[in-house]
C-alpha positions in Angstrom: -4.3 -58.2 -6.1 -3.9 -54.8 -4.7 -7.1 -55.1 -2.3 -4.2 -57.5 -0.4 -2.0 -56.7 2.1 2.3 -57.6 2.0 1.7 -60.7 3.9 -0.6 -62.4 1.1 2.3 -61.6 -1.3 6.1 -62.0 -0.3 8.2 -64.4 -0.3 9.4 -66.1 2.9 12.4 -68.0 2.2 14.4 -64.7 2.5 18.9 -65.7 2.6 20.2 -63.8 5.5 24.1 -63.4 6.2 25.7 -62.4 9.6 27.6 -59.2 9.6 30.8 -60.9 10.1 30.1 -62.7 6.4 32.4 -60.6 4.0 31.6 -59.6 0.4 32.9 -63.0 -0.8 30.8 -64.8 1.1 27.7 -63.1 0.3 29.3 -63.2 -3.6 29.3 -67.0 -3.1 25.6 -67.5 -1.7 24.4 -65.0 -4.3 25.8 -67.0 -7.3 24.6 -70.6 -5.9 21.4 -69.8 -5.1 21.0 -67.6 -8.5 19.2 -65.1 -5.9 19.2 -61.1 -6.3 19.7 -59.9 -3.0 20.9 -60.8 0.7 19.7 -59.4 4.0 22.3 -58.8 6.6 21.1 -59.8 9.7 21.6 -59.1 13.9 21.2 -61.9 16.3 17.7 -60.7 17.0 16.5 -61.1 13.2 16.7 -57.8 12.4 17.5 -56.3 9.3 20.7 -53.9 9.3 22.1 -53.7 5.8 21.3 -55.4 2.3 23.5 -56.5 -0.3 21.5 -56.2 -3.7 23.0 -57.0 -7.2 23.2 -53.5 -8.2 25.4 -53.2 -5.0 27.7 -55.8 -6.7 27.9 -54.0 -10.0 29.3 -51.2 -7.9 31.8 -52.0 -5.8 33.4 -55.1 -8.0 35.7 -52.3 -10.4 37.3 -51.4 -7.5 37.3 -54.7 -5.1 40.5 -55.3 -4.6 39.8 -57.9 -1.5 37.1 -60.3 -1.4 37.6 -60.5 2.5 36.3 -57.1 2.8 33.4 -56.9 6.0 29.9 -56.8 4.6 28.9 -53.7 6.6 31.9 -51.5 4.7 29.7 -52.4 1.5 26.1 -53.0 2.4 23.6 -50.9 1.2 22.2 -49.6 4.6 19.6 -48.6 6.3 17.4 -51.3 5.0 14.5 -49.7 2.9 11.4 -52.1 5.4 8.4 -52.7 4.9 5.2 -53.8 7.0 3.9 -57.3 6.9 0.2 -55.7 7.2 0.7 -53.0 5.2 -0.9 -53.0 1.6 0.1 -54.1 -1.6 -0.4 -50.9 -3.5 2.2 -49.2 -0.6 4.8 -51.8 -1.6 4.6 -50.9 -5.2 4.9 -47.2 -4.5 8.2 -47.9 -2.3 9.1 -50.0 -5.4 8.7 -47.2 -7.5 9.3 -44.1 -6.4 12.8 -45.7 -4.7 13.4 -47.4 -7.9 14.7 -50.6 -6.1 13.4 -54.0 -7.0 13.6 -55.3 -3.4 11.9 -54.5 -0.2 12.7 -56.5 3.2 9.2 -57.3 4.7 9.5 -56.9 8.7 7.2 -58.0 11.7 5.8 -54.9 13.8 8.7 -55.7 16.4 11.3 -55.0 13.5 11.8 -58.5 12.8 12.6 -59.9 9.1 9.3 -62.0 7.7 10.0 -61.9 4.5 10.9 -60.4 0.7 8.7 -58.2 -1.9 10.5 -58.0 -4.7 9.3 -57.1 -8.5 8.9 -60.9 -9.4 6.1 -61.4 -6.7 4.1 -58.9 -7.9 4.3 -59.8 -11.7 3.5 -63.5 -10.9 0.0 -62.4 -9.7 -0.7 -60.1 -12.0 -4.1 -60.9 -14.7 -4.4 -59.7 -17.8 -6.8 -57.0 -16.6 -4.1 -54.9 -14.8 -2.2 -54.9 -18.7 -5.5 -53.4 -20.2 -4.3 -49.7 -20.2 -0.9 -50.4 -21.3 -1.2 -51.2 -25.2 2.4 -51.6 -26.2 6.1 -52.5 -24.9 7.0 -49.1 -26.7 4.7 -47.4 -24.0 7.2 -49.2 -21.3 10.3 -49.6 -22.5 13.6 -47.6 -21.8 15.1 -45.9 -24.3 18.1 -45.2 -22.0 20.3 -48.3 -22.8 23.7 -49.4 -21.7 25.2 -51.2 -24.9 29.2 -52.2 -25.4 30.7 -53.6 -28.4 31.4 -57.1 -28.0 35.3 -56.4 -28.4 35.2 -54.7 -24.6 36.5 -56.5 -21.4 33.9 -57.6 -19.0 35.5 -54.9 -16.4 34.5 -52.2 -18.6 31.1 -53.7 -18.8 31.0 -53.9 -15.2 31.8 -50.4 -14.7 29.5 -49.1 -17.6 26.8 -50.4 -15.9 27.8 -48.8 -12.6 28.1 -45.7 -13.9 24.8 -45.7 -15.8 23.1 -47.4 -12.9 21.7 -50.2 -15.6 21.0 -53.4 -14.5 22.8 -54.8 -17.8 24.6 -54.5 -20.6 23.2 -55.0 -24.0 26.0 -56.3 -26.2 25.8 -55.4 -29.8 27.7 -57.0 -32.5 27.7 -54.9 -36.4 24.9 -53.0 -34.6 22.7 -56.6 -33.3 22.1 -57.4 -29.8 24.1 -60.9 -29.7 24.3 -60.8 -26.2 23.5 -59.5 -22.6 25.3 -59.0 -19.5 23.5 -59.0 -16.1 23.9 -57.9 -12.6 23.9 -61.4 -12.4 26.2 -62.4 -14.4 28.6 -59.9 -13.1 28.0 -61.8 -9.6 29.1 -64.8 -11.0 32.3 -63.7 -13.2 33.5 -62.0 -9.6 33.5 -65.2 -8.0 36.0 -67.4 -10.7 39.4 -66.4 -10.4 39.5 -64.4 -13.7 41.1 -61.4 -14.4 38.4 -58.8 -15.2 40.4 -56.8 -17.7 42.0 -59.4 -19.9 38.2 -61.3 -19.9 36.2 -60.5 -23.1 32.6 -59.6 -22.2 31.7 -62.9 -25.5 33.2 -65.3 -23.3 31.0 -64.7 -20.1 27.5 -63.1 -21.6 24.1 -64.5 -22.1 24.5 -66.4 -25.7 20.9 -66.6 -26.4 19.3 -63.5 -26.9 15.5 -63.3 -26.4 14.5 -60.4 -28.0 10.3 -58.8 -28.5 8.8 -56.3 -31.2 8.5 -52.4 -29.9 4.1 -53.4 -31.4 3.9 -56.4 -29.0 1.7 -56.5 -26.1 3.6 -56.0 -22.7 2.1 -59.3 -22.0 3.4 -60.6 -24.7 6.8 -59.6 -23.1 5.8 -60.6 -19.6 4.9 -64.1 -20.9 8.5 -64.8 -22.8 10.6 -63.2 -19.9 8.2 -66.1 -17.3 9.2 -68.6 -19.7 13.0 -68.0 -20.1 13.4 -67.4 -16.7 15.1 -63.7 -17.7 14.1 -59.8 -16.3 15.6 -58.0 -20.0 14.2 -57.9 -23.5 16.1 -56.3 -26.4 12.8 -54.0 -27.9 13.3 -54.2 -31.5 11.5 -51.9 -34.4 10.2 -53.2 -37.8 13.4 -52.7 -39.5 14.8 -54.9 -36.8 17.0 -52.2 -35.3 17.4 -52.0 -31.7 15.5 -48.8 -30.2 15.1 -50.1 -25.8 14.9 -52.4 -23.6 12.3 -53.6 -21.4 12.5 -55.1 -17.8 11.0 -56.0 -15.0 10.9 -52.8 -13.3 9.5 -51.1 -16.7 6.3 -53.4 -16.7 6.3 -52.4 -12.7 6.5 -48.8 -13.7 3.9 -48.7 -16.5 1.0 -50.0 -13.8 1.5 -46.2 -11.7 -1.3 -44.8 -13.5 -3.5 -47.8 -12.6 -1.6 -47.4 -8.8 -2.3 -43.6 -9.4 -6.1 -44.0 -9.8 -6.6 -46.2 -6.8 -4.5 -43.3 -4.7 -6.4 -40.4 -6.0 -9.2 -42.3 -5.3 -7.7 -43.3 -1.5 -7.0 -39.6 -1.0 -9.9 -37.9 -1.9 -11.9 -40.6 0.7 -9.5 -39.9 3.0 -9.4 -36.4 2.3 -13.7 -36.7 3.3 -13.3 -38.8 5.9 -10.4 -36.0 7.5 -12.8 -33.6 6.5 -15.6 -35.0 8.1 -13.6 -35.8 11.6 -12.2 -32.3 11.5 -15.6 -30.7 11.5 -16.6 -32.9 14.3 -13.2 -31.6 16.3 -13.9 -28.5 15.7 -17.6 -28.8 16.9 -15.9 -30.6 20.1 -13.3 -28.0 20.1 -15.8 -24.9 20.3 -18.1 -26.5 22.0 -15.7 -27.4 24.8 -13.8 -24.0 24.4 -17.7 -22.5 25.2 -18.1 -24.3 27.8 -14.3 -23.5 29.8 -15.2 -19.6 28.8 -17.9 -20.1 30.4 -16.9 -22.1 33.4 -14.4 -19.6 33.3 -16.7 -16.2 33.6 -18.3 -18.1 36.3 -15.0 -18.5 38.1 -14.3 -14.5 37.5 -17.5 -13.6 38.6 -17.2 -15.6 41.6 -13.6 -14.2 41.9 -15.1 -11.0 41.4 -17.8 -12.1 44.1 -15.5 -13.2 46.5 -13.2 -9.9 46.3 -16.3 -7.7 46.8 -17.4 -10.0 49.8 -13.7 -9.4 51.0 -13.5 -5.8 50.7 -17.2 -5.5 52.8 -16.0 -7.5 55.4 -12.3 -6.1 55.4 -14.7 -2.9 55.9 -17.5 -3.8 58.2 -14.2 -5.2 60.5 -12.0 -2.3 60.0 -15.8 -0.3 61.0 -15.9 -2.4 64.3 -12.5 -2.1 65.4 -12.5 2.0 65.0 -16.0 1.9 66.4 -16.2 -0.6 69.1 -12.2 -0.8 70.6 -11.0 2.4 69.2 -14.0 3.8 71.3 -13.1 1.6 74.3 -9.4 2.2 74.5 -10.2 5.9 74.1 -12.8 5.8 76.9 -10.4 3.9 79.1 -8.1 6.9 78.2 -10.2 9.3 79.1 -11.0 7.8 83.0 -6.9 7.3 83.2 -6.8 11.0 82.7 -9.9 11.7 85.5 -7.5 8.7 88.0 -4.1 10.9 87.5 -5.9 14.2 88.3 -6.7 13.1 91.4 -3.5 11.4 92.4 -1.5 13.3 95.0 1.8 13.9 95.0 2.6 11.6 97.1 1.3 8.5 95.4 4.5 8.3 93.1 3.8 4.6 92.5 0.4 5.0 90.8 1.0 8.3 89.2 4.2 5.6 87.2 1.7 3.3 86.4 -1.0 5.5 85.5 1.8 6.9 83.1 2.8 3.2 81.8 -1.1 2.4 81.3 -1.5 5.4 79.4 1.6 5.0 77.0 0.5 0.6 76.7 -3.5 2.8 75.8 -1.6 4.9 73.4 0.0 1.7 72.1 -2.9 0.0 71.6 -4.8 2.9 70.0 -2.2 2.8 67.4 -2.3 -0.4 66.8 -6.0 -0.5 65.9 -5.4 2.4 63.6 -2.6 0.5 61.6 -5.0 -2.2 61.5 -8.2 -0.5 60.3 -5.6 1.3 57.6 -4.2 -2.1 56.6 -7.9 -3.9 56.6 -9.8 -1.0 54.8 -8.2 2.6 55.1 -10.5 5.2 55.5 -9.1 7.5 53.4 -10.0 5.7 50.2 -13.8 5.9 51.4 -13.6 9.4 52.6 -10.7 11.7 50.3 -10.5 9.3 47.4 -7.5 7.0 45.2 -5.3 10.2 45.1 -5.2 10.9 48.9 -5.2 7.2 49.6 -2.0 6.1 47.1 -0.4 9.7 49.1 -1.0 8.2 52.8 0.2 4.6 51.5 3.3 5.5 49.6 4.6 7.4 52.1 4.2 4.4 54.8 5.9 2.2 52.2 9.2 4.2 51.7 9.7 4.5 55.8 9.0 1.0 56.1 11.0 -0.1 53.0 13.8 2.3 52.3 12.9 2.8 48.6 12.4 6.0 47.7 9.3 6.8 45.8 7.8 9.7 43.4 3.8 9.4 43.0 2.2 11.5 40.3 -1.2 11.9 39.2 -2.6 13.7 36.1 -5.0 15.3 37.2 -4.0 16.1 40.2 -7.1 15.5 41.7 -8.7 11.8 40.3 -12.1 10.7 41.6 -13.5 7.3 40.6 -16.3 4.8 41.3 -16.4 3.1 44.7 -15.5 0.1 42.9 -12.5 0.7 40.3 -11.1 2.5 43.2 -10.8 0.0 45.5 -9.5 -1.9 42.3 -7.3 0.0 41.7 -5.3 0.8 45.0 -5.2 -3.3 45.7 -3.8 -3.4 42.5 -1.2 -0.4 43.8 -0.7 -2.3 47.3 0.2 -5.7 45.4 2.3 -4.0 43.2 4.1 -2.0 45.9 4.6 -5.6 47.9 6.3 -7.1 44.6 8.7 -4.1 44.7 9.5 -4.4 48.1 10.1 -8.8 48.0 11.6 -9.1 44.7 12.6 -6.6 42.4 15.8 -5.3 44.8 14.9 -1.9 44.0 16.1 1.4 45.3 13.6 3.8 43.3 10.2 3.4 42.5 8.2 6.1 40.3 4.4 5.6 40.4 1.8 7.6 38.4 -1.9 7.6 37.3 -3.6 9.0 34.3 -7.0 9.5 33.4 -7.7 10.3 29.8 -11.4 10.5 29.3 -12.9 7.1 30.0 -9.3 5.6 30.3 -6.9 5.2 33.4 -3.4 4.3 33.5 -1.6 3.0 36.6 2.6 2.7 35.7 4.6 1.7 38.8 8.3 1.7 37.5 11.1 0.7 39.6 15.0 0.2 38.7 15.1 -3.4 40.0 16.1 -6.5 38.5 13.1 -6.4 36.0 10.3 -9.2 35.4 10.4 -12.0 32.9 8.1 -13.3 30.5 8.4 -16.9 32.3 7.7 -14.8 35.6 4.4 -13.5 34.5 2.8 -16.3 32.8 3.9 -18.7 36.2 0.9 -20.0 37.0 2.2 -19.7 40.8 2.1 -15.9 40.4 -1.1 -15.5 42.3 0.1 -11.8 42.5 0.2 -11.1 39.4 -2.9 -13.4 38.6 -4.8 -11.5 41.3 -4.1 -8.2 39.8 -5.3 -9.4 36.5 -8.6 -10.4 38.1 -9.1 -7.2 39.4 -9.1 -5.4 36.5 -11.0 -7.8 34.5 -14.1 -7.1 35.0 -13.5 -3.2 34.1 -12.4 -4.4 30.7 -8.4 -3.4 31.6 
């Protein structure tokens, strides 16, 4: 039976009540249909509340109107179910909730059925009672038992308060009687008065009752018969010493459910295992490959900067060489034109001196360029001379004023790490300048044997977390890249 799934097993003809029903009219169904348990119901079929026997037993001491709403008393939300799901899963729910109903629903939510304790102990073979010897490995030896002298409201509320789904009802210390959940449904719909009601005149009269030594099948068979869910459990002196039900039989099966779990588990627990060393293969196998495809991109980043730098160069090299030489010559044969220009020739000796201020102009310009492309200090004094000439343009241009030191005063580095280096300066310089709303900036480089440290500090408005790791900071990205491949 377990091998099945819910839908093999429940019960379809499940009683549903409207949530504008009250208590009474749920009461009434309950007792006319000798059923256990009503769904509450939306329009949609949906299951939004539950009104179970042991809900009954506890709100009947202290019902004082029958017309109360069902949703002020329903058990809710609805302990569900799937259709699909397997039978061993609805007997755990069973269990472990220790409920004797569960609402089977449809994967859109929808009711499609019951699952109650009786469905499961209707299918069950004699094989599933093989490990379970005798009712005294079952039963409960936590009874509710009233003297048959008390009042059925006292009976009611004893049970309430012991959570029991009856009432044994003992008589010079015999079990003459017992008092459901279900009876306790029908006394609350006749207009009685709990109180002044003796529990003789409404209990069970016929008391089935089964040997602690007998075979739980034994008990299973005579509560199939009689149509009841309690046995008194008597000993061989005839004394009464538990009570078995439904939900004991239910319970005893765990270890057999237990078994088949560990059993589920550990498979599951191999196939997990199995699929997790297969993620992880993917995982590092696919983490190799973005490192790699990643190296590839720094080395072509890497590629691309150095490319950059020689042409920044070889342009900055042609400009100086080929128009700085020009401009200069045409300098030069201005000067030889306004030596020979008499006095008299006021009009060209103006715009010889306009020509020679535009040349002047323009010789500037290529040097700012040259500077800005490649400056030709870095090649020819070095980082220190270089971050001296650069800082200085900065705080004329920017108004920020700026401190540069250097430990040692005099740093010389590879061709390389330099250039590194003061891109990483100039970028830094930039983000001063656009962003940070400074008015100081203190920069210095260390070198400590095969270590150098570049700290640019300003008193801005500082640099978040969220602000470095945006992947839109290319600034801060390139500046990363730069250093990468020196291992800073």
């Amino acid at each position: 039976m377990f091998e099945e799934i819910v839908n093999d097993i429940m019960a379809t003809d499940v009683v549903t009540i409207n949530p504008d029903d009250s208590i009474s009219d749920a009461l009434s169904i309950m007792a006319e249909r000798e059923i256990s348990f009503v769904v509450v119901a939306s329009e949609e079929n949906r299951p939004l509340g539950v009104i179970t026997e042991k809900d009954v037993v506890r709100i009947i001491p202290d019902l004082n109107n029958k017309r109360v709403p069902v949703p002020d008393v329903m058990s809710s939300p609805v302990l569900t179910i799937g259709k699909e799901e397997t039978a061993f899963a609805a007997l755990h729910k069973l269990v472990i909730h220790n409920i004797r109903h569960l609402v089977v629903v449809t994967k859109k939510g929808e009711i499609a059925g019951a699952l109650t304790l009786t469905n499961f102990l209707e299918r069950l073979g004699f094989e599933y009672f093989v490990d379970i010897k005798d009712v005294s490995e079952v039963m409960s030896r936590d009874m509710t038992t009233l003297d048959i002298g008390s009042n059925v409201k006292d009976a009611i509320t004893s049970m309430a308060r012991s959570q029991a789904s009856c009432a044994i009802i003992i008589d010079k210390g015999k079990p003459v009687g017992i008092f459901t959940e279900r009876d306790a449904i029908s006394v609350s719909c006749e207009d009685i008065d709990l109180q002044d009601t003796c529990i003789e005149e409404v209990m069970g009269q016929s008391v089935h009752k089964i040997s602690q030594g007998a075979h739980v099948l034994d008990a299973l068979s005579v509560m199939q018969r009689e149509g009841i869910r309690h046995l008194p459990v008597m000993n061989n002196k005839d004394q009464l010493t538990g009570l078995i039900s439904q939900f004991n039989i239910t319970k005893g099966m765990e270890l057999r459910y237990t078994d088949f779990l560990r059993k589920l588990i550990a498979d599951q627990e191999k196939k997990l295992k199995e699929a997790n060393e297969q993620l992880e293969e993917k995982v590092e196998e696919r983490t190799r490959e973005l490192d790699e495809k990643n190296e590839q991109l720094r080395r072509l980043a890497l590629h691309l900067q150095e490319v950059r730098e020689e042409e920044r160069t070889s342009i900055a090299r042609d400009i100086h060489d080929d128009l700085g030489q020009l401009l200069s010559a045409f300098k030069l044969d201005l000067l030889w034109i306004e030596k020979r220009l008499s006095k008299e020739q006021k009009l060209l000796s103006a715009k010889t001196e306009e020509m020679s201020s535009m040349i002047d102009d323009a010789i500037y310009s290529v040097q700012r360029i040259t500077s800005e492309l490649r400056p030709p200090l870095l090649d020819d004094l070095g980082i220190t001379s270089v971050m001296q000439w650069h800082i200085e343009k900065f705080q004329k241009r920017s108004g920020i004023r700026c401190k540069l030191s250097f430990a040692p005063d005099e740093i010389i580095l590879p061709e390389k790490i330099s250039t590194a280096v003061f891109r990483i300066f100039q970028e830094a310089l930039t983000n001063v300048a656009r962003h940070a709303d400074a008015t100081k900036v203190h920069v210095s480089i260390k070198r400590e044997k095969d270590q150098l440290l570049l700290s640019i500090d300003d008193n801005g408005r500082g640099i978040t977390d969220r602000d470095i790791s945006d992947p839109n900071s290319f600034g801060i990205i390139g500046m990363a890249e730069r250093i990468h491949p020196f291992q800073g």
